[in-house]
N, C-alpha and C positions, 0 to 999 in steps of 0.2 A: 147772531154771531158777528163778532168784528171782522172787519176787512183782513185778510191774509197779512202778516209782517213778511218783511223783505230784508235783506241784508242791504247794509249803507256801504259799497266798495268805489273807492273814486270819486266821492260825491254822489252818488249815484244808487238810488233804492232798487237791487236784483237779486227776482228769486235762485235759490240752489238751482246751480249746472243740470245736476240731475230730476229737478222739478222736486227733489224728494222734502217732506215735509214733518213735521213733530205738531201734535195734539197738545195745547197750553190748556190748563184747566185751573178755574178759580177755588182754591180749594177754600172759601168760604161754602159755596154749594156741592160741588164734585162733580160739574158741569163742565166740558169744552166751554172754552168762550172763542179762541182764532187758531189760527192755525199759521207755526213759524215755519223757514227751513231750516231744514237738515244738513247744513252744508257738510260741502267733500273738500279732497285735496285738489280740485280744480278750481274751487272757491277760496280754500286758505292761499293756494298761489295768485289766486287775483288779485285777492286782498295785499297780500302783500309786496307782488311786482308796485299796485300805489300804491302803499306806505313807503318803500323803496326810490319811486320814482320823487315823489314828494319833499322825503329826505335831504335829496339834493340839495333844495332852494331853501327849505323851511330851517335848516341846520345854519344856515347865514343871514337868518334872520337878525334885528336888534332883540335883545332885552324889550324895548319897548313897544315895539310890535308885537311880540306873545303876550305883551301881559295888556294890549288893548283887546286883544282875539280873547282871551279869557274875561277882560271885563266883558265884554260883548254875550259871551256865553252867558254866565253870570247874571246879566240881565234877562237874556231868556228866559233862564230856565226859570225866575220869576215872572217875567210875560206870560209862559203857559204853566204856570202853577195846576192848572183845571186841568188841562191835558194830561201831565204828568202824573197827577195823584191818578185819575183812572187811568191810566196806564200800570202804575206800581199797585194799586190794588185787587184790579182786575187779576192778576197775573200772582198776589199772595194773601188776599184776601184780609188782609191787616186794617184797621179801623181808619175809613179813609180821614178824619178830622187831625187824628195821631199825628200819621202822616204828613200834613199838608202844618200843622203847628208845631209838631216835634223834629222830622227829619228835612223836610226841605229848607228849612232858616239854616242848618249846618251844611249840608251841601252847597248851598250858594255862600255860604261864609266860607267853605274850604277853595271852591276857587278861584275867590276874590285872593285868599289869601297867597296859592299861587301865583297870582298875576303878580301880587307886591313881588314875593321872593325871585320872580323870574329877573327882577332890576338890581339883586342885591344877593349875588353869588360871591361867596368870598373867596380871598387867593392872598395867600404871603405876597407878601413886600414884594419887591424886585432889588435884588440885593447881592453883592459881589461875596459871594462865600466859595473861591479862587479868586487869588489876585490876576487882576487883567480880564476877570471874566463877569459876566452881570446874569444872574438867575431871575425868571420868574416863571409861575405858573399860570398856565390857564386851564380852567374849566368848562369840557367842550361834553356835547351831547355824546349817547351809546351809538344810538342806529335806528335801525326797528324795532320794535318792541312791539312782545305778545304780551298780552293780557287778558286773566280769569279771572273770572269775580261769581260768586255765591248768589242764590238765593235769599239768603234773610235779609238784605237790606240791597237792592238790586240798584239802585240810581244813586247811593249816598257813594256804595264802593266801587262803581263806575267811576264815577267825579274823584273819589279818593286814586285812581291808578291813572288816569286821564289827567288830571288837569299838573302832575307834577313832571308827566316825560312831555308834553306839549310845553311846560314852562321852559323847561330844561333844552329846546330844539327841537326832540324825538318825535320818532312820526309812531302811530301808532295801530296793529289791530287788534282789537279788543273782542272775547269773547265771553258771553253772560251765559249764566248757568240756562241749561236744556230747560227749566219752569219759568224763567221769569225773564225774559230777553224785549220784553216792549217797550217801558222804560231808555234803554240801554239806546235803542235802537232809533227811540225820539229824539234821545237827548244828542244823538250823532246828526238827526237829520236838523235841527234847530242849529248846529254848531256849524251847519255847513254853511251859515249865512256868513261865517264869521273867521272861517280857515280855510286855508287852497285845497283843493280835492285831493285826497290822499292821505292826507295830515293823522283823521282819524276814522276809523274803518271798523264797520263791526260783521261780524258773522257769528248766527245762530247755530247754533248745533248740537253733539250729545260728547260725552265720552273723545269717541274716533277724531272730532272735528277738534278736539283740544289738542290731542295726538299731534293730527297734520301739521297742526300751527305752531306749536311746540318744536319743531323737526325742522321747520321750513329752512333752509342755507341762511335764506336773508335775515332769519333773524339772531337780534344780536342779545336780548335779556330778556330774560321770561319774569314775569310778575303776578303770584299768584293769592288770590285769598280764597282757603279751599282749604279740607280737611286734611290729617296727616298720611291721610294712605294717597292723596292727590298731590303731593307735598313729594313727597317720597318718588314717586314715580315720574315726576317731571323733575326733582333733580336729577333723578340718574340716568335719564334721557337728554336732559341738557350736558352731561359730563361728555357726552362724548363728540360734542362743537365746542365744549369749552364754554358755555353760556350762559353769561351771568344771571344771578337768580336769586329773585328775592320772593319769600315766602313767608305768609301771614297765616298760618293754621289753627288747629285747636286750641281751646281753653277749656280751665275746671276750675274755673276762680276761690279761691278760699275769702272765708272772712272771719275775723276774727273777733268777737267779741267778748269785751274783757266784763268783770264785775260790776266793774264802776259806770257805767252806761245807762241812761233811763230805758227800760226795757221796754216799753209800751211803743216809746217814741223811736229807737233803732229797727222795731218789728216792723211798726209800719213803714219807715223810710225804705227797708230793705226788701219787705213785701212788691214795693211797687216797682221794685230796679229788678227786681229777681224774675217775675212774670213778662215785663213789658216783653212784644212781641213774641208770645207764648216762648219766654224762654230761649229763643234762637237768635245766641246774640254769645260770640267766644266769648265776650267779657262777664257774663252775666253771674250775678254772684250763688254758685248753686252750690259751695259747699260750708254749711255754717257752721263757724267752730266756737263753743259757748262755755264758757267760766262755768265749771259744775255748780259752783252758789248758786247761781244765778239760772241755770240750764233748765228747771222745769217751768218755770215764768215766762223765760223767753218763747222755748216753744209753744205751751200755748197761747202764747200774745200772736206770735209768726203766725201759726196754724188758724188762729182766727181773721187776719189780716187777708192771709189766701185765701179762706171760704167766702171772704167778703167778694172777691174780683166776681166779674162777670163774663164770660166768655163771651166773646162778639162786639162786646165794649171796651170791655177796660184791655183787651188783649185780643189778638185773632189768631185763627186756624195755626195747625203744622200748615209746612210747606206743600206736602205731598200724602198720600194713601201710606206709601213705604215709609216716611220720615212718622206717620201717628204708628202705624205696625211697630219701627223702631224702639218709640219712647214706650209702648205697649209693651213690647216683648222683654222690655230691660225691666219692668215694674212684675212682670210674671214671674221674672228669674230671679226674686228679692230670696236672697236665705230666711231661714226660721226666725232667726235672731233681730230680724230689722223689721219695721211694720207700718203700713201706710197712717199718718195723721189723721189728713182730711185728702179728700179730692182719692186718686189711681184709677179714673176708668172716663167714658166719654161721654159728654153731656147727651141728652136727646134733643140732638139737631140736626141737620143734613152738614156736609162739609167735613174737614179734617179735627175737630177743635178735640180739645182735649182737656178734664178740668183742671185746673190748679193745684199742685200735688207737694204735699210735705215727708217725706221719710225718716222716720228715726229710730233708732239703736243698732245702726249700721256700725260696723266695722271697717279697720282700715283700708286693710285688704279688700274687702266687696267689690266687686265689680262696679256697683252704682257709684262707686267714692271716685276710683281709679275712674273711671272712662268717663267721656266728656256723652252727657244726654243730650243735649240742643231740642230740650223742652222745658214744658213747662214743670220741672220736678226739683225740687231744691230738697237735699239731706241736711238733718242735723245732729252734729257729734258732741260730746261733752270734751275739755279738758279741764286737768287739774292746774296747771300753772303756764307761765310765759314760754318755756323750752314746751313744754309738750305742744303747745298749740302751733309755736313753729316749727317745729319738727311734721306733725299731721298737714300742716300746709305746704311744705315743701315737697312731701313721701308722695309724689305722685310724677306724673315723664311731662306733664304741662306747665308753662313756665308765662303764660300772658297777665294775669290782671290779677289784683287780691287788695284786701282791702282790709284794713284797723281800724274796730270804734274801740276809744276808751276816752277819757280825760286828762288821762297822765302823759305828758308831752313825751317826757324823755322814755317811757317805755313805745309811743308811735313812734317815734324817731329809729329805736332800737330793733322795732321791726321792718321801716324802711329800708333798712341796710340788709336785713337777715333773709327780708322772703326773696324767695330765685325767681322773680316772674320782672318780665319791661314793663312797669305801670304798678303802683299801689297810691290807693287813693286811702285818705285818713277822715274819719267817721263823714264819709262818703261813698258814692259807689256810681260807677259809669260814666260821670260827666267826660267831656271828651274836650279838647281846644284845638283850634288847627295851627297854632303855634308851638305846639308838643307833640314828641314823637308819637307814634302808637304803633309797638311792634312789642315783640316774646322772644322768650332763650328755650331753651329744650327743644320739645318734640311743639312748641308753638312756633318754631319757624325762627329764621330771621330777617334783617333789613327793616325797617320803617317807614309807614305810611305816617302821611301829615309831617309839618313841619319842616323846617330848613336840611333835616336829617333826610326827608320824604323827597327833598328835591334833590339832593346830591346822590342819592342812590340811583339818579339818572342821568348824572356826568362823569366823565372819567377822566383824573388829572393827566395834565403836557407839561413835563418840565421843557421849558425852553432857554439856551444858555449862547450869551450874545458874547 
């Protein structure tokens, strides 16, 4: 078993106040592998008294100072690439090769990228609009800032909440979901080579611990990527400090696929976006909506593509025992009318995994359509024409990512405009750039991670008038 984690407060690796501690388990095996803490509100006030204290100096820092502390990082978390992948895999059992070629090249690209935007905060003119009088703005840091970040991708969406309120001045404490906090908790103690103690601060914990930190006086913007009932309940708990708050929550991505499309070649592009990291991923494309011409060819092109995956390889575990009971219990509660492809049940292996799962002659209404699975389970629907398919893509409260294959421009064009989701990508699906926003409308939250939009949702304008 690995060496106990600590929480990073001050610069400084210390267990919870209370000694009390939380059981991480690799849910490749369904093994303990270390043991984090559990912190309390004696820990989110530590945490945050340094982020608080920190703030002072770090908030008059230059531009060009944060964005050398982030190149610095930056290089890290390339120096300990080893480290880090058994740390994020350990902790979600994910293919560590995946990992180490698919997710850490964008991590280190997103806070390269903040370092650039930390030098290139823009602000109007400075301009007499009253005579006798001279306007301008500046763009000054929040405060403190809480931060929650998920399970399914535990070091990418660290560095996505991290590296834009430390661009931006803010000091920060950060807290990683109660399974997957090693990661989190490296990549604060690598960063300490590189920021004043304080700056950025992590504490482990469950539920409660998000609570405390959330509530804490000193903080000034909660920043969270978490589901819509986690969503919900730290807005209306920040309503009453007044606390700004940015929220990244569910998806149910739609995609649309029109007639005109090579069916062979859309099945498997979309096979391999739909599965990657069994499914738990808010963008991932899990509701497919198919040109009736066309709809019995595709699925079984799709459905062949999925039985090809291999669990353990091409995709790893659920997160957790409760998150496979989850996608299990939604697959038992299928109506008469809907009926599993290929895949609905779980391989013979130890661990959370779960196979590769296709549904189809679902209904709108169905539960599997409306609610977000964050597995590995993708439906597939028929339509008859362009209004019906955007109409089934829109008819659901999640508004993040959706995606058009066809060939015909000006009908992609006509759906860019139409579907209600921040993000549609055209005979694509998931690429991600850290020059573009990535954020959702509905019940997917608002504010923007990544991007120039990702940075200023951690300043707040000063008109100032000379």
């Amino acid at each position: 078993m690995a060496d106990p984690l600590h929480n990073h407060i001050g610069g400084e690796d210390r267990p919870a106040r209370s000694g009390a501690t939380m059981r991480l388990t690799d849910p490749a095996t369904g093994r303990v592998h270390r043991h984090a803490p559990r912190s309390g509100p004696a820990d989110t006030d530590a945490a945050c008294a340094a982020a608080a204290t920190a703030y002072a100096h770090w908030s008059t820092t230059t531009p060009a100072t944060r964005q050398r502390a982030l190149l610095g990082i930056a290089d890290a978390i390339e120096a300990h690439a080893d480290a880090l992948t058994a740390a994020e895999t350990a902790d979600t059992g994910k293919p560590a090769e995946q990992f180490r070629t698919e997710e850490l090249p964008a991590i280190v690209d997103a806070v390269r990228y903040f370092a650039g935007a930390a030098r290139n905060l823009p602000g109007a003119v400075a301009a007499e609009y009253t005579e006798g009088r001279t306007s301008l703005l500046r763009r000054e840091p929040v405060g403190v800032c809480a931060q929650i970040t998920p399970w399914n991708y535990p070091l990418m969406m660290a560095a996505w909440k991290i590296a834009p309120a430390i661009a931006a001045g803010n000091t920060t404490v950060l807290k990683p979901a109660d399974t997957t906090p090693s990661s989190a908790v490296l990549l604060a103690r690598l960063a300490a080579d590189h920021l004043p103690p304080g700056v950025l601060n992590v504490v482990c914990g469950d539920r409660d611990t998000g609570r405390a930190l959330t509530a804490h006086p000193d903080v000034a913007l909660i920043a969270v990527t978490g589901s819509v009932r986690a969503g919900r309940e730290i807005a209306a708990a920040a309503a009453a400090g007044l606390k700004r708050v940015h929220l990244e929550l569910g998806g149910n991505a739609p995609v649309l696929v029109h007639e005109d499309v090579d069916v062979a070649a859309t099945a498997a592009a979309l096979a391999a976006v739909a599965y990657y990291n069994a499914g738990q991923d808010c963008t991932a494309p899990t509701r497919l909506l198919v040109h009736r011409r066309i709809h019995d060819a595709f699925l079984a092109a799709f459905a062949a593509e999925a039985a090809k995956l291999r669990t353990g390889i091409d995709f790893g575990p659920l997160n957790s025992a409760a998150q496979l009971a989850s996608v299990q219990a939604l697959l038992d509660r299928l109506p008469a009318h809907a009926g599993i492809v290929t895949g609905g049940g779980r391989p013979p292996r130890p661990g959370f995994f779960h196979e590769p799962t296709v549904v189809a002659g679902v209904r709108q209404d169905d539960e599997i359509v409306q609610e977000e699975t964050f597995g590995p389970v993708v439906t597939v629907q028929p339509f008859a024409d362009e209004a019906e398919a955007l109409h089934l893509a829109n008819a659901v409260r999640f508004g993040l990512a959706a995606s058009v294959w066809t060939t015909d421009h000006d009908r992609a064009m006509r759906a860019t405009r139409a579907l209600h989701t921040g993000i549609v990508w055209v005979n694509t699906h998931g690429t991600t750039v850290s020059e573009m926003p990535h954020g959702g409308v509905k019940h997917s939250g608002y504010g923007s991670d990544l991007s120039l939009s990702g940075l200023l949702d951690y300043t707040q304008a000063k008109h100032v008038m000379l």
